[in-house]
N, C-alpha and C positions, 0 to 999 in steps of 0.2 A: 511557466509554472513548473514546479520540482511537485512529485509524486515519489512517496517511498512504499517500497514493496516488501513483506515480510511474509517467507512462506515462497511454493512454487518450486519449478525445478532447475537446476540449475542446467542441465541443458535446453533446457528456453529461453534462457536469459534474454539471447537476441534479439527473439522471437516476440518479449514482452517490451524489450526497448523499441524495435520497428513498429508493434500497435502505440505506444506511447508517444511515437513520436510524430503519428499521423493526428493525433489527439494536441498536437502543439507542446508536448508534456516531458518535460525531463525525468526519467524514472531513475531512482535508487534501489538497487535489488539486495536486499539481503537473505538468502537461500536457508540458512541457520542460526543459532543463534554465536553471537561474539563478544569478546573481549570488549567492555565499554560500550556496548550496544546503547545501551538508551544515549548519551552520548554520540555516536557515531549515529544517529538515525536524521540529527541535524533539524533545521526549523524547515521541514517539508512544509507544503500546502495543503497535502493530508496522506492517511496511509491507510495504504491497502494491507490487511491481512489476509494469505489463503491457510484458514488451519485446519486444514486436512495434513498440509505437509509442513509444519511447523511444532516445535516442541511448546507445553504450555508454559514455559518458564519466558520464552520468547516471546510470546503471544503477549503476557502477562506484563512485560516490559516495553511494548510497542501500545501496547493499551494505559500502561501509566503515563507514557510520554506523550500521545494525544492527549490526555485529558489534563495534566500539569501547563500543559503549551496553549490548549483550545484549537485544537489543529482536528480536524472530521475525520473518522473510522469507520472506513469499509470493510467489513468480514465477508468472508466467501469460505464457502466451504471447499468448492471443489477448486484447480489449479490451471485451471484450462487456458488457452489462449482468448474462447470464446466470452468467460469467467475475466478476464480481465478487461474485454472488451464491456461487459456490462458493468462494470466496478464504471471504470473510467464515463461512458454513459451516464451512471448515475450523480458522478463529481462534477459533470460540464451542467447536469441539469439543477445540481445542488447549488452549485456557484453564483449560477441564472437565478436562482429564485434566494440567492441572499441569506441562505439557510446554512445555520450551522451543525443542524440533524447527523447524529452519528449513527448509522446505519450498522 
């Protein structure tokens, strides 16, 4: 499973790939926003947004691209590692229940 990440810090990165990867989970991090971003966010399995540390132009483009694709949207306000750990929690329980609920 590919998980894309929009939002968070960029020196955590690691730190959000090793909780990702204990979850079975390929994570995409994108820290800011870029050049072809919606594009470049790819056919994930869903995306996590943290936007506290995200601009809303980038928020705005990871939320159009879930919703064009049908791909599930987790927003989180805050960046935390523990913050990601409940995003991902709530993806394995949304999966389970067949649910395509944007959070």
């Amino acid at each position: 499973m590919c998980v894309t990440l929009v939002g968070g810090m960029d020196r955590a990165k690691n730190d959000y790939k090793r909780v990702a990867s204990r979850y079975d989970i390929t994570l995409k991090h994108f820290e800011r926003e870029c050049q072809n971003m919606k594009e470049r966010l790819g056919n994930a399995d869903a995306i996590i947004i943290f936007t506290n540390r995200i601009s809303h132009s980038a928020r705005n483009i990871a939320l159009s691209k879930g919703k064009e694709t049908n791909i599930p949207v987790f927003m989180c306000h805050s960046c935390g590692i523990s913050s990601l750990k409940r995003c991902l929690d709530g993806l394995v329980q949304t999966i389970k229940r067949g649910s395509d609920v944007v959070i």
